[in-house]
N, C-alpha and C positions, 0 to 999 in steps of 0.2 A: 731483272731485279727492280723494283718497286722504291723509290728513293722516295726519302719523307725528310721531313724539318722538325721533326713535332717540338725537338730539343731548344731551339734557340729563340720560338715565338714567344717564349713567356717572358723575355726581355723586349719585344717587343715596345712594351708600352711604358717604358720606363719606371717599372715597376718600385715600390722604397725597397724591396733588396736589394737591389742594382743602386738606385742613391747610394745609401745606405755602404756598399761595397766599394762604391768608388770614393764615396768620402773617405771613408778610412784607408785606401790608399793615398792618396793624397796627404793625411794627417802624418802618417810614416814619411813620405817623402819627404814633405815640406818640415817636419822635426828632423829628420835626420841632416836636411841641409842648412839648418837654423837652432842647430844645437846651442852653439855659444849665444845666440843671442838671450834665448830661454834662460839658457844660467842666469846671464848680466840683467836678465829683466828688461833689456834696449831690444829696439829692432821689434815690436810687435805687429807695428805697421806694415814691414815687409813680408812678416810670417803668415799673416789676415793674406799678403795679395799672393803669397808663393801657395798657400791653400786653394786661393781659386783659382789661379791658373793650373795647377796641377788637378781639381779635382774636374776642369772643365775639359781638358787636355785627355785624362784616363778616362772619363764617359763618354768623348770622341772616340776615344781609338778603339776603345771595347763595343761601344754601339757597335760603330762600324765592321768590327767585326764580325760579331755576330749576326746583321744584315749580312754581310759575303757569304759567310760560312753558311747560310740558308741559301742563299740563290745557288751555292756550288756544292748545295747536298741535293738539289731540285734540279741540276743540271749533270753533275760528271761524280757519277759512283766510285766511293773508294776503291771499293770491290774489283770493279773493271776495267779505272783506268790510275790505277794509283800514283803512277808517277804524272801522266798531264795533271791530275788533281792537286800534287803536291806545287808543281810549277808554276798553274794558271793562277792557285790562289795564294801562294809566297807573293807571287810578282806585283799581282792585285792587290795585297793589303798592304805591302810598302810601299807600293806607290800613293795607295789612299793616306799612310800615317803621313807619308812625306808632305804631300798638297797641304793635309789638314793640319800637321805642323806648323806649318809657314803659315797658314792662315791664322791661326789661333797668336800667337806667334805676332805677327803684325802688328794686328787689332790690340791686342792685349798690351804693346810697348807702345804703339801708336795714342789708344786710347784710357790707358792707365794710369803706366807710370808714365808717360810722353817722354821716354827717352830720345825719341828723333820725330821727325815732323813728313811729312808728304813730301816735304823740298828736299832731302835728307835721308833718302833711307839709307841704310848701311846691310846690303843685300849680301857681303859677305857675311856679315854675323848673324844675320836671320839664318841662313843655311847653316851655319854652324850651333846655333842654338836647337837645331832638329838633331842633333848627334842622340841625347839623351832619349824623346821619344822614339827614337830610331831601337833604341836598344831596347826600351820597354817594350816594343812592338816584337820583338825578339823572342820576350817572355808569353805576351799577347798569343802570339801567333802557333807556339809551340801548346799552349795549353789548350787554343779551340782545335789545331788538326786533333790533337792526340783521342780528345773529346768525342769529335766528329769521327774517327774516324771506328774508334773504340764502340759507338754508340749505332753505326754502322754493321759491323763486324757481329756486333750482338744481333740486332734487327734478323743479318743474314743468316746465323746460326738457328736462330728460331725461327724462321722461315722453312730454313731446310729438315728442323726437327718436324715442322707441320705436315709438311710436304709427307716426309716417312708416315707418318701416324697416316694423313689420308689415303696414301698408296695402301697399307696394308689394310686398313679399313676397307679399302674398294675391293681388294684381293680375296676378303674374305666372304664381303657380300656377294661380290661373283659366282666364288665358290659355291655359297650357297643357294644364290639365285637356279645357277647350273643343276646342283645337285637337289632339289627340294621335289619333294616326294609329287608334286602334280606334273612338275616336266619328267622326270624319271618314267611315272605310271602311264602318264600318253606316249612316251616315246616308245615302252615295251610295249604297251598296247598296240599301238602301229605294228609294232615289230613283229610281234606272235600271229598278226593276220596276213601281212606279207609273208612270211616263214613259209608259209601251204599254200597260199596263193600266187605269189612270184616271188619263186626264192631268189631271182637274180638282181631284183629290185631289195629285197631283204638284204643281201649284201650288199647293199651300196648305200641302204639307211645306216645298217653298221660302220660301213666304213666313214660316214658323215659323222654319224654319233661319236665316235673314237676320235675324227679329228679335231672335233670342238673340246671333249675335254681335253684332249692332249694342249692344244693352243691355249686355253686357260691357265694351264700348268707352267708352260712356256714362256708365258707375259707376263705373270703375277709376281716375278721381281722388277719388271722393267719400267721405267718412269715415261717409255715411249717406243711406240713400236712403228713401223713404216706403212705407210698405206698399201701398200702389197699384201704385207701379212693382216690389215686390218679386212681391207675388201678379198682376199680367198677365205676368211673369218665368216665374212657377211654370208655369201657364196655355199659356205656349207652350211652354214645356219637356216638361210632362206630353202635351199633346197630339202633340206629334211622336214622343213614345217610343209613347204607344198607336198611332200608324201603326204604327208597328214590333212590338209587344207584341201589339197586336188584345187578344182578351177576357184574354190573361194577366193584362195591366195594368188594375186601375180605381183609379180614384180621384175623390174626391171636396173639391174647392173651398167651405167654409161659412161665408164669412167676405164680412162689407160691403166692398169696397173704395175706398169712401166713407170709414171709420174714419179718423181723426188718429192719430199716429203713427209711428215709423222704426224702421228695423233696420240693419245692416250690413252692406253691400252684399254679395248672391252668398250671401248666409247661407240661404236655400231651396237654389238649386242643390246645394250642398255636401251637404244633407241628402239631397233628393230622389235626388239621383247615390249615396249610399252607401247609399240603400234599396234602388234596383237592382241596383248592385254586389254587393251584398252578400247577396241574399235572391234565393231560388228563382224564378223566374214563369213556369207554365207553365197550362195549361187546366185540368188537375187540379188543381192550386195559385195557385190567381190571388194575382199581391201585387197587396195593399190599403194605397190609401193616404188619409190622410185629413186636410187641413188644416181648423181650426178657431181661432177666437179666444175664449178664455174670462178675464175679469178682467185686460183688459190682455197676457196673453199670447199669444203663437202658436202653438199645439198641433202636431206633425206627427206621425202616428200611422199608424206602417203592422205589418202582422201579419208575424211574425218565423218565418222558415221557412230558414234561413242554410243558404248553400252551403259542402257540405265541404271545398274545395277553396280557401276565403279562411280566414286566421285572422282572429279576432274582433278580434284587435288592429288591424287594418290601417283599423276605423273609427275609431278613435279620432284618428286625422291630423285629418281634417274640424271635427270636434268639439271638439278643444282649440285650432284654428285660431280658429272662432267664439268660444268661451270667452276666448280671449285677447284679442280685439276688442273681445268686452264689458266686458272688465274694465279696459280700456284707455280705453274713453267712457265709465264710469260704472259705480255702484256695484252695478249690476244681475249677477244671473248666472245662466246656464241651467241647465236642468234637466234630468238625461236619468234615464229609469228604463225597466227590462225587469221588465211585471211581464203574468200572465194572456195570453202568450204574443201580445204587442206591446210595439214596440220605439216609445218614446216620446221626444221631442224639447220641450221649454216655451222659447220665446223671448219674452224679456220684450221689449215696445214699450217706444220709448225717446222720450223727449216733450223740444225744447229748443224 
C-alpha cells in the first residue's frame, strides 16, 4: 500500500482558510467565556487578549496537527497497522499540545498580561491552565484520525477497484493475444506438417498447445501466481515456438523451480512473445533467449537484433502492462535496460 499526504499539504502554508478558521474559533470561544462582559459593555481589553491567545493557541494545535498527521500517513498505514497508528499518534499529539500549551501559556502571562515575573513562576497553574487545550486537543485529534483515516480507506478501495479493472483488462488481452488468428494459423500450420511427418513430435506440440491455453484459463482470475507455474508457462511456451523456429530459436531455462515466490500472472508470456515479435530469428541470427534468477529477481535476457519493420515503440504495450501490475501489488518495480547489444527484462519476486 502506497501512503500519500496529498490531504493535509494544503494547510501547509497557512493558508486565509486556515486563518480564517481558527479565527472564528477563537471568536466562539473567547465570547462564550466573556459573555457578561459583552453585555456590561466592561472588560473589552480582556476579550481583544482572550481572542489572541486562543486564536494563537487553536493555529498551534491544528498546525501541528496536521504537520503529525502527514508525517504518520508517510509513515504507518491505517490499513496495516491501525492500532500502532492510533497509539503512536494519540501519544504524539498530546504530548505536542501539552509542551505547546505551556509554552504559549508562559509567554502569553509572562509577556502580556505579566501576571508573574521570571523570579515567580507559578508552575502549578501553568500546568493547570493546559487542562482546557488538553480537551480541545480531544476534539482536534478525533477529527484528523477520522479524516485521515476515512481518506485512507478511500484511497485503498480505489486502489483495489483499479487493481480489478487492470487484472481483467490483462485477462482479456491475453486471451486474445493467445487466441488471435496469426498465433492460432502458425501453430496449426506447424501442426498439419508434423501430423505426416512425425506424428510423435505432433503429439507433444498438441499437448504444449493445450497446456498454454489451459494455464491462461487457470490464472486469469488470479492476482499472482508462483514462479513454478510461471517458468513450466515459459517452458511450454518456448518449446512449442522451437517446433516452429528449429535452430533459429534457443533458449535457455536457469532457474530452480523449486524457489518461493510470485509474479503476475502471464508476465513471461508478455516478455517471451515481444522477443519474438519483435527480434529477427533466423539460422544466421539465432534469437537468444535466456531466463535466470539472480537476488530475488527474474532476469529475461535475450540478444537484440529488431526487425525493421516493427517500431520500437510497439514493445512498450507489454511492459508498461507488467509495470502497472507491479505497481499496483506493491512497491516493487521492473527493470528494463538495452545495454552491450541485449535487451533486458528484471522482474522482482514478490513474497506474501
Amino acid at each position: 500500500m502506497k501512503l500519500t499526504a496529498k490531504g493535509s499539504k494544503q494547510f501547509w502554508n497557512l493558508s486565509p482558510a486556515f486563518l480564517v478558521a481558527n479565527l472564528l474559533i477563537a471568536l466562539v470561544i473567547s465570547i462564550g467565556s466573556f459573555a457578561e462582559c459583552i453585555a456590561t459593555g466592561e472588560g473589552y481589553g480582556d476579550l481583544v487578549r482572550e481572542i489572541l491567545i486562543s486564536f494563537v493557541m487553536s493555529s498551534t494545535l491544528s498546525y501541528g496537527g496536521f504537520l503529525m498527521e502527514d508525517y504518520f500517513d508517510r509513515t504507518i498505514s491505517w490499513i496495516q497497522y491501525p492500532v500502532k497508528r492510533l497509539i503512536l499518534e494519540s501519544l504524539c499529539y498530546f504530548l505536542y499540545v501539552f509542551c505547546a500549551s505551556i509554552v504559549i501559556i508562559f509567554l502569553f502571562q509572562l509577556l502580556v498580561t505579566r501576571t508573574f515575573t521570571l523570579d515567580n513562576i507559578p508552575w502549578n497553574k501553568l500546568v493547570s491552565w493546559t487542562q482546557f487545550p488538553m480537551k480541545i486537543s480531544f476534539v482536534i485529534l478525533f477529527i484528523l484520525i477520522s479524516r485521515s483515516f476515512l481518506l485512507e480507506w478511500r484511497t485503498a478501495a480505489i486502489e483495489s477497484e483499479q487493481l480489478k479493472t487492470e487484472r481483467f483488462a490483462q485477462q482479456y488481452q491475453s486471451l486474445k493475444d493467445q487466441l488471435n488468428p496469426h498465433f492460432l494459423f502458425n501453430s496449426l500450420n506447424v501442426l498439419s506438417n508434423l501430423v505426416y511427418e512425425n506424428p510423435d513430435t505432433a503429439a507433444k506440440f498438441i499437448r504444449q498447445l493445450s497446456g498454454i491455453y489451459r494455464y491462461v484459463l487457470e490464472v486469469q482470475q488470479e492476482e499472482l501466481v508462483t514462479l513454478k507455474q510461471e517458468l513450466g508457462f515459459a517452458e511450454n511456451y518456448l518449446s512449442l515456438q522451437k517446433i516452429r523456429f528449429e535452430e533459429s530459436l534457443q533458449y535457455h531455462i536457469l532457474v530452480d523451480p523449486n524457489k518461493a515466490g510470485s509474479l503476475p500472472p502471464l508476465s513471461l508470456q508478455l516478455l517471451l512473445e515481444n522477443a519474438i515479435k519483435h527480434n529477427v530469428a533466423s539460422m544466421e541470427m539465432p534469437l537468444k533467449i535466456e531466463i535466470e534468477l539472480i537476488n530475488n529477481r527474474l532476469i529475461v535476457r535475450n540478444n537484440l537484433q529488431p526487425k525493421s519493420s516493427l517500431p520500437d515503440e510497439s514493445t512498450g504495450v507489454g511492459l508498461a502492462n507488467i509495470s502497472k501490475r507491479y505497481e499496483l501489488l506493491s512497491e516493487e518495480q521492473i527493470e528494463v535496460n538495452r545495454a552491450d547489444g541485449h535487451f533486458v527484462v528484471k522482474l522482482p519476486l514478490l513474497f506474501v
